[in-house]
C-alpha positions in Angstrom: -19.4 -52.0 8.9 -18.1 -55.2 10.3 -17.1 -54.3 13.1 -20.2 -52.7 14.1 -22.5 -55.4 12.5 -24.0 -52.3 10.3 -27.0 -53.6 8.2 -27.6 -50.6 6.1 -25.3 -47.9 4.4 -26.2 -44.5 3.9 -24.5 -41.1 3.0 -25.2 -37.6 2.5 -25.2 -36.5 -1.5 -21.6 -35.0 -2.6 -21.3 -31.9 -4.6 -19.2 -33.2 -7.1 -20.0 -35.6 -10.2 -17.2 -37.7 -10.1 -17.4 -38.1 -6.6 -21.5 -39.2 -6.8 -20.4 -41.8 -9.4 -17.7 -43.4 -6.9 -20.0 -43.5 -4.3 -22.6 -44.8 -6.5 -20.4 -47.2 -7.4 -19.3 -48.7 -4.4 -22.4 -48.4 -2.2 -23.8 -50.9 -5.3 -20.9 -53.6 -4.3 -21.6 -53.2 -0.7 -24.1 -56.4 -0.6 -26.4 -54.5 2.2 -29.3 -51.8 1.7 -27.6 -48.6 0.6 -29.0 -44.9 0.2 -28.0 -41.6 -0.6 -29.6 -38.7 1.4 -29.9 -35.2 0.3 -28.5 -32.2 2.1 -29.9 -29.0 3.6 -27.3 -27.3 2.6 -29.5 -26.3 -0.5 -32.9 -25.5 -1.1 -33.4 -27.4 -3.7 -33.3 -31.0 -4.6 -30.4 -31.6 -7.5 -33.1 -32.5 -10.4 -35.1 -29.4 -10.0 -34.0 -26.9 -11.8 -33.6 -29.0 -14.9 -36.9 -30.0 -14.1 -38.1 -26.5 -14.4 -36.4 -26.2 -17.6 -37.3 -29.2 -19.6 -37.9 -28.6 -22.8 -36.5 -24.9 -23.5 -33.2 -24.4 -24.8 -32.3 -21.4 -22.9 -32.5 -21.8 -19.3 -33.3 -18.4 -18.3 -32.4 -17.8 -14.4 -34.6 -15.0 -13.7 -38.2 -17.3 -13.9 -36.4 -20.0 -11.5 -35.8 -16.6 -9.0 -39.0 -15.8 -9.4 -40.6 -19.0 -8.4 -37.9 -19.7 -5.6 -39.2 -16.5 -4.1 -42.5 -17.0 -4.3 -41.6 -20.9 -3.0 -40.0 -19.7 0.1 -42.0 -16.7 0.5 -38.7 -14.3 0.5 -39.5 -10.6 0.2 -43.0 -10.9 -1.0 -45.6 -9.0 0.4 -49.2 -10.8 1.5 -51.0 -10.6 -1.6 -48.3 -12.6 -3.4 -46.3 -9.8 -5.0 -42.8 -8.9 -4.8 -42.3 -6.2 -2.3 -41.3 -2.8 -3.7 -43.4 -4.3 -6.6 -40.2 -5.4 -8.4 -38.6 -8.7 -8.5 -35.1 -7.4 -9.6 -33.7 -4.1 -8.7 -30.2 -4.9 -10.8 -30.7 -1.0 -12.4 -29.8 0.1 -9.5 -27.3 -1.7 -8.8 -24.1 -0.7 -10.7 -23.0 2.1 -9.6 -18.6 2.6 -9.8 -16.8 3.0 -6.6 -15.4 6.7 -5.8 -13.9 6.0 -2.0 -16.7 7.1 -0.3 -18.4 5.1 1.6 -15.2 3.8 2.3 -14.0 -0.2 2.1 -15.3 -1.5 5.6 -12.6 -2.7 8.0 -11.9 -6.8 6.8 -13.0 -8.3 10.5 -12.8 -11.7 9.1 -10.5 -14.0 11.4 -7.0 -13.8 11.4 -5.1 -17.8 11.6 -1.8 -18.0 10.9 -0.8 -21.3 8.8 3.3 -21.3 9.0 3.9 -24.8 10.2 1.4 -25.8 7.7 2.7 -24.4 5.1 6.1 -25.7 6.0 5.2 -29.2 6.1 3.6 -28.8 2.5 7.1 -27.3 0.9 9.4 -29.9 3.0 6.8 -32.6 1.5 7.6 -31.1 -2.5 4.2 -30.2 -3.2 4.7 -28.1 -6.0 2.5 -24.7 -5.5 1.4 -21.2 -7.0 1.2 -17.7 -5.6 1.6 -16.6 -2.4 0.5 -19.0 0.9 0.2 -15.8 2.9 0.5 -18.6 6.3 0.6 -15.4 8.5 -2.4 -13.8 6.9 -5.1 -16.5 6.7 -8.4 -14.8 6.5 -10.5 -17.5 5.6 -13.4 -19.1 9.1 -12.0 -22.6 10.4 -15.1 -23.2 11.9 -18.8 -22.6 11.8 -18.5 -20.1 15.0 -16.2 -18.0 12.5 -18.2 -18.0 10.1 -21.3 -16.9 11.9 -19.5 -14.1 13.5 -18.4 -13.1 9.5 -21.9 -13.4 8.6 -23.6 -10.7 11.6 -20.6 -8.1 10.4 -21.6 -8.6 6.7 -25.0 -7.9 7.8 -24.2 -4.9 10.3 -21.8 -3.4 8.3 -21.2 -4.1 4.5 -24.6 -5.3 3.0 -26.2 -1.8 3.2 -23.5 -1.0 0.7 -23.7 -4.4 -1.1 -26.1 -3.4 -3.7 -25.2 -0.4 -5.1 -21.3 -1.0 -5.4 -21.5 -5.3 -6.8 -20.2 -4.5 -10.0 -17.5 -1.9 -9.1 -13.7 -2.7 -8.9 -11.0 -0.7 -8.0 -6.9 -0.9 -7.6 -7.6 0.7 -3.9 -9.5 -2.3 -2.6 -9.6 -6.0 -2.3 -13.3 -6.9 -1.3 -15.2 -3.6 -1.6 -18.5 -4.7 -0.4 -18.6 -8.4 -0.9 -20.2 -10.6 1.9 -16.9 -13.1 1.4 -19.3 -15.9 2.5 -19.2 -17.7 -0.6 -16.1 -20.5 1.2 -18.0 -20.6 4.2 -21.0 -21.4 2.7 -19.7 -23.8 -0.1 -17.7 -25.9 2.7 -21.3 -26.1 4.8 -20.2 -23.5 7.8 -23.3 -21.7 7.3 -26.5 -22.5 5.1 -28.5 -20.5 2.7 -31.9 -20.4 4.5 -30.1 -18.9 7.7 -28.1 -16.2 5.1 -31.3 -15.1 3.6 -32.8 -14.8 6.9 -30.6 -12.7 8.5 -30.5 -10.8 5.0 -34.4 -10.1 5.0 -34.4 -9.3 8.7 -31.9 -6.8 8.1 -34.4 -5.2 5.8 -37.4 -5.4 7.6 -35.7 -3.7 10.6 -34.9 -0.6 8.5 -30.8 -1.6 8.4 -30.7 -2.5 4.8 -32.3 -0.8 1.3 -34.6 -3.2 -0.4 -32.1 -3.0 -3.4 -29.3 -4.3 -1.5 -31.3 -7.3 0.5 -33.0 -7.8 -3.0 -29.4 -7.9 -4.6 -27.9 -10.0 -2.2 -30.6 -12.5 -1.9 -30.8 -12.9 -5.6 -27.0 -14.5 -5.5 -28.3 -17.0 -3.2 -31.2 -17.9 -3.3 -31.7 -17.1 -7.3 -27.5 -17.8 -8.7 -26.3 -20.2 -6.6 -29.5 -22.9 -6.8 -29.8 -22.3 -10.3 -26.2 -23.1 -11.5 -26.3 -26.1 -9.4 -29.0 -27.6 -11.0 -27.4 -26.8 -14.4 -24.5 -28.9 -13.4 -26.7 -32.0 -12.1 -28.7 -31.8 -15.1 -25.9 -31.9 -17.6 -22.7 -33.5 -16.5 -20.7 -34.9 -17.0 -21.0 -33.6 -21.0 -21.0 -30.3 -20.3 -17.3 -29.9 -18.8 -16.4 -30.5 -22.2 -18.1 -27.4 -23.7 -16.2 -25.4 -26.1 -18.6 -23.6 -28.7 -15.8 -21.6 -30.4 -13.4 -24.3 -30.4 -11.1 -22.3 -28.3 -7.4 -24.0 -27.8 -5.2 -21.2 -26.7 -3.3 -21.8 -23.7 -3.5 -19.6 -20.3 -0.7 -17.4 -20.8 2.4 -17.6 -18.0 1.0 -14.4 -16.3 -2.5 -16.2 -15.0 0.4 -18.0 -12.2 2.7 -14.9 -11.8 0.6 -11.9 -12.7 3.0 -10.1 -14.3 0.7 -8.2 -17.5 1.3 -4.5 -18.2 -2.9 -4.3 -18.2 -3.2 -3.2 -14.8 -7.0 -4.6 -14.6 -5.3 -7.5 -15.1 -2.8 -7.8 -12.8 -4.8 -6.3 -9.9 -7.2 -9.0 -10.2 -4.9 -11.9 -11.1 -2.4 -10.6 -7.9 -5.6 -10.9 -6.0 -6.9 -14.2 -6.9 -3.0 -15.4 -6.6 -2.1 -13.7 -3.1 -5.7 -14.3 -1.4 -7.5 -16.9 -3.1 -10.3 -15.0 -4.2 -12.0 -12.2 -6.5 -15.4 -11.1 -6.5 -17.6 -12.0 -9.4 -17.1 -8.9 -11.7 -13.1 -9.3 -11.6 -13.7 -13.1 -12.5 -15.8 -12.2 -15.1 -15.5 -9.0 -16.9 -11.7 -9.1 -16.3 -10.2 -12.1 -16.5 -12.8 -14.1 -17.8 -13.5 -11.8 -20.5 -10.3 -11.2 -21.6 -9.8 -15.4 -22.1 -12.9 -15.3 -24.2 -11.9 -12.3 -26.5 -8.0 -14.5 -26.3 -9.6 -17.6 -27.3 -8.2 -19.0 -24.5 -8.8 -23.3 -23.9 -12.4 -22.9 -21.9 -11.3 -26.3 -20.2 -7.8 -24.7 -19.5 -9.3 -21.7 -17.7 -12.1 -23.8 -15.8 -9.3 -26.0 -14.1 -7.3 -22.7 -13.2 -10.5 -21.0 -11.7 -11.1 -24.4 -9.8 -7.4 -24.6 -8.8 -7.5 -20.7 -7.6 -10.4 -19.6 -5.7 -10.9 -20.9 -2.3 -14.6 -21.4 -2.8 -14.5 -22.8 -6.0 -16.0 -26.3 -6.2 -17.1 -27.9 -9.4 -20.6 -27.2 -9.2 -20.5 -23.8 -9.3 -17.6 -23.0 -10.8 -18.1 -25.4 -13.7 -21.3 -23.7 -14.9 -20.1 -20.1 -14.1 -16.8 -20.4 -16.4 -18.1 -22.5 -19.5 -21.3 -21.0 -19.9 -21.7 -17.7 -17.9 -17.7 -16.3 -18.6 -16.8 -18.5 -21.8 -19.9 -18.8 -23.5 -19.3 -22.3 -24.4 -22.6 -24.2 -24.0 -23.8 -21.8 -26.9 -25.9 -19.4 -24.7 -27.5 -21.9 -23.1 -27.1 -20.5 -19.4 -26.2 -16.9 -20.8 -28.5 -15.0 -22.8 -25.2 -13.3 -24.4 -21.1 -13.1 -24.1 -20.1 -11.4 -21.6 -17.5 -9.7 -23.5 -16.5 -5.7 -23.4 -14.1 -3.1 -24.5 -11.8 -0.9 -21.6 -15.0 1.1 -22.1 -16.7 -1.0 -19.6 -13.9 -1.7 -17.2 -13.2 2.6 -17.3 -16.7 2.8 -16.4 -16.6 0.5 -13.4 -13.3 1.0 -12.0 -10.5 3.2 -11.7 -8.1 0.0 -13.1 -7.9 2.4 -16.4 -6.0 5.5 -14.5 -2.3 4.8 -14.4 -2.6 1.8 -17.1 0.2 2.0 -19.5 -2.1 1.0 -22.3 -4.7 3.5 -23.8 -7.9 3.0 -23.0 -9.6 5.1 -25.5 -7.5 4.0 -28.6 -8.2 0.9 -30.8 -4.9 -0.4 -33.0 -2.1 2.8 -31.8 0.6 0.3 -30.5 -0.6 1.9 -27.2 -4.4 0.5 -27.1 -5.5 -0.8 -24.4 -5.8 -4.8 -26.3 -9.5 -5.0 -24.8 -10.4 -2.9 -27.7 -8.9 -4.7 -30.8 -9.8 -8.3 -29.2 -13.2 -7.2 -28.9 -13.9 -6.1 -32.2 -12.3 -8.9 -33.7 -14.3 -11.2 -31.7 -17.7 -10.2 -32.7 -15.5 -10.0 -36.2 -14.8 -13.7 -36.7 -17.5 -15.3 -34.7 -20.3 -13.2 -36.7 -21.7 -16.5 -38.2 -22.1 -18.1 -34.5 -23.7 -14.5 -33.0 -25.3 -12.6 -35.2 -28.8 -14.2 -34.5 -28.9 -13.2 -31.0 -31.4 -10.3 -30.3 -28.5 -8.7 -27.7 -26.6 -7.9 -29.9 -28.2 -5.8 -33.0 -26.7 -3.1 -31.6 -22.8 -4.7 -31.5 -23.5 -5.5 -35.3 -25.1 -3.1 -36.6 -21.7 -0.9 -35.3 -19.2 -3.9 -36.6 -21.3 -3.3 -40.2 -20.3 0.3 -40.3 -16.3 -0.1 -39.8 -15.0 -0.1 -43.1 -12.4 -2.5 -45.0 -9.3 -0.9 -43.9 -10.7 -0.2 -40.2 -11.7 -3.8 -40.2 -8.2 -4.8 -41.7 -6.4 -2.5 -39.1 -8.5 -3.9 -36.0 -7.6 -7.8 -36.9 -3.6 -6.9 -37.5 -3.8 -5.6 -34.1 -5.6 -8.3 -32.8 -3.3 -10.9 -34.6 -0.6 -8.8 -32.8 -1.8 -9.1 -29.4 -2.7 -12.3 -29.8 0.9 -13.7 -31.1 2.4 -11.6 -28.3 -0.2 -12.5 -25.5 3.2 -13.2 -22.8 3.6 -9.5 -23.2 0.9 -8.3 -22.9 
């Protein structure tokens, strides 16, 4: 600023809370006009979604959707309404994964990051999981990423709908646009995503449920945990409704666990930096809830782990979408299930050495006993919520001794959770 005789500072709104508070900070010791600016890298301003919000306790993302679509006149017809006459078309979308269609080709770019990765181990840097430097899949630049959005659109999206919740042993990104790093770094931006999304559509390319899907994540998911972390940091990293202190067992860094859900989507996140959102949260994530694993522990891991985690969004999605630990204040529920769930969506559950079917045999898959002994001892914290009559109303008809029997195998796993 001295050299160039600068008069005024100004800079463009970080994404992180710490990071606004330093600049905050030191633009307020500067002695000249200072200012932040926001970025168009979102679509909305940081304050609005608490703004929509104020007052109710449960911040509901489906009513923000609705008025973002309506706001940027995104699949809605000319009277106003929705096209296809829904706004959601998430029914539809949860079908398992057989192998056919098949996983698309991955066309991302190929980089390799050898000398990189050698200067980082001859520097000490102490590391985790595997630096694949031959294998780097990941855009460098915004020309990258662009070309990884048009194959997203061309080929994967009209698939994207219908197969977002499935997993499978066979595959390593099924569907998924992989576009979350490139547009969390600011390759790409929204607007142009959706646009290409709903263009896509309107040609005839793409089923409504799949553009309507898609859009949803971004437009919808992505605003709306943002402004959840604006509106309530820097308290809210400290979330912990069920006082959960457990630490992350070894096998989150190694991903050596004989649950083979488990280890397919820990090997994953370890070896490529990523999982899509159902392995993050009805795998991993909801087996640390069921563990009463440390929520802060698990949030520093995810943000350690996944190449497009930034605090943000991956704050708001671990604590109070995975972990349940703002009290269901972003989540209208725990996302917590049995192996019943994870047979259903995947094919993890063929070839398992644990039991998927069985509840306290020392071969049960431990999904089952941890989540009966969840809803078990945190009855007192859950038993208000409407979504989950059903879930209590089952716990009430398990006798003494099947109560009994479902904790000593719970206790079991959980005093043995290294191996597991």
């Amino acid at each position: 600023m001295a050299r160039y005789r600068a008069t005024s500072f100004a800079w463009q709104e970080p994404d992180e809370w710490r990071l606004d508070r330093q600049l905050a900070d030191y633009a307020a010791r500067l002695g000249v006009p200072a200012r932040m600016d926001s970025s168009e890298h979102f679509l909305t301003a940081r304050s609005e979604v608490g703004d929509h919000f104020s007052g109710r306790r449960q911040w509901l993302m489906e009513s923000f959707y609705r008025s973002m679509r309506k706001r940027h006149d995104v699949l809605m017809d000319a009277s106003g309404k929705p096209l296809g006459g829904q706004w959601n078309y998430d029914a539809e979308n949860r079908k398992p994964w057989t192998g056919n269609p098949p996983e698309p080709a991955d066309k991302r770019p190929r980089h390799n990051h050898a000398a990189l990765w050698q200067i980082i181990t001859t520097k000490g840097v102490d590391s985790f999981g595997s630096p694949h430097e031959d294998d780097f899949r990941w855009p460098l630049n915004r020309s990258e990423a662009s070309a990884m959005l048009d194959i997203f659109i061309r080929q994967t999206l009209p698939h994207f709908g219908e197969y977002q919740d499935a997993m499978s042993g066979r595959a390593t990104h099924l569907f998924h646009s992989m576009l979350s790093f490139a547009l969390n770094v600011k390759m790409l931006t929204p607007r142009e995503v959706i646009d290409g999304t709903v263009a896509a559509y309107r040609s005839g390319h793409v089923p409504l449920a799949a553009a309507e899907g898609f859009i949803r994540q971004i437009l919808g998911w992505r605003e709306y945990v943002r402004g959840i972390y604006w509106a309530k940091m820097p308290g809210y990293a400290e979330a912990n409704y069920f006082n959960h202190e457990r630490p992350l067992p070894d096998w989150f860094w190694t991903g050596s666990t004989k649950m083979r859900c488990l280890a397919h989507a820990l090997e994953q996140s370890l070896d490529r930096a990523h999982a899509h959102h159902i392995q993050r949260l009805m795998v991993i994530g909801n087996f640390a809830l069921l563990a009463g694993l440390d929520p802060q522990a698990l949030h520093r891991w995810y943000l350690g782990v996944y190449i497009d985690a930034f605090e943000w969004v991956e704050l708001p999605n671990t604590l109070g979408m995975s972990q349940f630990a703002d009290a269901g204040m972003l989540a209208t529920k725990p996302y917590v299930s049995s192996a019943a769930y994870i047979d259903r969506m995947s094919d993890y559950c063929r070839g398992c050495q644990y039991d998927r079917k069985s509840r306290t045999s020392d071969s049960a898959c431990p999904f089952n006993a941890l989540y009966w002994n969840f809803f078990d001892r945190n009855q007192r914290q859950l038993e208000g919520n409407p979504r989950l009559g059903h879930t209590f109303r089952h716990l009430a008809k398990m006798d003494e001794e099947c109560r009994r029997e479902v904790k000593d195998r719970a206790d079991y796993i959980l005093g043995n959770l290294e191996t597991v």
